[in-house]
N, C-alpha and C positions, 0 to 999 in steps of 0.2 A: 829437206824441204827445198824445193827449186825454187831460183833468184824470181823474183814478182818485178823487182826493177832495179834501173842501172843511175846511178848519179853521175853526170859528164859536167865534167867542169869547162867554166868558158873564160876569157878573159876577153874583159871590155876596155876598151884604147882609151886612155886618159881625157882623148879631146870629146870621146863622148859622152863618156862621165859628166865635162863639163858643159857640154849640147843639155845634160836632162837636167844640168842645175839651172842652165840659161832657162829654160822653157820653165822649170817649177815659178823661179823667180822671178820671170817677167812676165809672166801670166799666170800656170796653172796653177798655182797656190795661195793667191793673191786673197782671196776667200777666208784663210784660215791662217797663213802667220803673220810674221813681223819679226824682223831681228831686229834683237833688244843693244848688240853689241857685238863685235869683231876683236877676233885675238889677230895681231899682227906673227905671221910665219918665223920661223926661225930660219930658214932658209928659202929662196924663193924659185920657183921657177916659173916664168910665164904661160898661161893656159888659152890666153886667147889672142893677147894682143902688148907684143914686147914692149910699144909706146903707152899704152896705158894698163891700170890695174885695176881689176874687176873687183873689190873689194869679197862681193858676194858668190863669186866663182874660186877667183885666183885664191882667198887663202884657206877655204877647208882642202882646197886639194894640195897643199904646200905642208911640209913637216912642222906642226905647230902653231898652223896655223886655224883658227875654228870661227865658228859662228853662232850666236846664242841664239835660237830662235825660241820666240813664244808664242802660243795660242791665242788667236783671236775668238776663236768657239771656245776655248775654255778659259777663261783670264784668272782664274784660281789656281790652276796649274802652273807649277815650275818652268822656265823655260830651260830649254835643253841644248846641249851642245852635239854642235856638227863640226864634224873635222874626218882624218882619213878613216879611222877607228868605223865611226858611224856611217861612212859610206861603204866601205867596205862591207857591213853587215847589211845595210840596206840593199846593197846589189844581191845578195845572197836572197835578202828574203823577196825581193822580187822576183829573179830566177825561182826560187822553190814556188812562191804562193800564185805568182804574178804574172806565169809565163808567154803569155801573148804581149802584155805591154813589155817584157824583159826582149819578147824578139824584135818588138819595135826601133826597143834602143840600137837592137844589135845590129841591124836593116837600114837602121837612119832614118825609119819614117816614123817616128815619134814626135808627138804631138806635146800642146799644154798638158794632155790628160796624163800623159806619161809620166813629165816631168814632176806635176804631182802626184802619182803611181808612186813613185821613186824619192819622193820627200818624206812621206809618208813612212814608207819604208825604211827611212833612217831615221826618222825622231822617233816614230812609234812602232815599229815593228811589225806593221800592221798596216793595211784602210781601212781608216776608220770614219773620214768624211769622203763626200762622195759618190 
């Protein structure tokens, strides 16, 4: 049977990772979550700004560092943890599901809509509001 299609893998620069967490959290997401709580990193590296610490950027992308976020559309739901684990799969499932807002990211012209594209993507796997 000949190949139907090809999977190219990409790698997304850390500081943009943290561009689609800035954009989910200070706007595109605002809709639907709330962090319920912050894990302090075990190690730290700065992602935006050495003088200060972004609570809600700087520690899921830090070894150990996560974020509990919860559902404001669903408040009977569990809330969920973000940390590298979760973004990590949420890049994937954007890349596979999500591919125009994924080249957004990768182009830099992403938007609020992205940033929640990409939250989305790591708590639930999925958009599911929106």
């Amino acid at each position: 049977m000949p190949t139907e299609s090809f999977k190219v893998v990409t790698e997304l620069p850390i500081a943009k990772v943290a561009a689609l967490l800035c954009c989910a959290f200070e706007g595109g997401s605002n809709y639907w979550y709330e962090i319920v709580d912050f894990g302090r990193p075990t190690s730290f590296d700065f992602r935006i700004s050495p003088e200060r610490i972004y609570k809600h950027i700087d520690y899921p992308l830090n070894e150990g560092g996560w974020l509990e976020i919860g559902d404001l559309e669903n408040p009977a739901a569990h809330p969920k943890i973000l940390g590298l684990a979760e973004i990590e799969r949420g890049l994937q499932v954007m890349a596979d599901k999500f591919s125009l807002h994924y080249a957004d990211a990768l182009n830099e012209v992403g938007d609020a809509v992205t940033g929640d594209v990409f939250l989305q993507c790591c708590i639930f796997g999925d958009v599911i509001y929106g």
